[in-house]
C-alpha positions, 0 to 999 in steps of 0.5 A, a space after each residue: 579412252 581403254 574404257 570409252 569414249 571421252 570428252 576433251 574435259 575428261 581427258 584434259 582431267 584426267 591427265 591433268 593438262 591444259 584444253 589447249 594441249 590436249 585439244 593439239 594432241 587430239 587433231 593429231 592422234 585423229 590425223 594419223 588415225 589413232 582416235 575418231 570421235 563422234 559428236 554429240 551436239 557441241 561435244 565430241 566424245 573421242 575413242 580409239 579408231 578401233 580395237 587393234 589400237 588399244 591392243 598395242 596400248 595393252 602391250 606397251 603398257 605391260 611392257 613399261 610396267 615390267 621394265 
């Protein structure tokens, strides 16, 4: 979701979990307002809630590729 907004497919793909899985971790990443989505007819395409968001992710993942 760094490089926009996807679907449940895309993302259950990419990570290589299951639509169950990603689905739980979704609901909770919107709940604390982490991700939003938008639908498109039966779709919802994810994104981050907003640019703060993906900066701390630029951090950490600098940080862990440092480590």
């Amino acid at each position: 979701m760094r490089s926009g907004p996807k679907n449940v497919t895309q993302i259950k793909e990419a990570l290589n979990l299951t639509q169950p899985a990603v689905s739980q971790q979704l609901a909770q990443l919107s709940k604390h307002h982490i991700v939003t989505y938008e639908a498109v007819g039966k779709e919802k395409y994810y994104r981050l809630m907003d640019d703060h968001i993906k900066d701390v992710l630029d951090v950490a993942i600098e940080h862990m590729l440092h480590s």
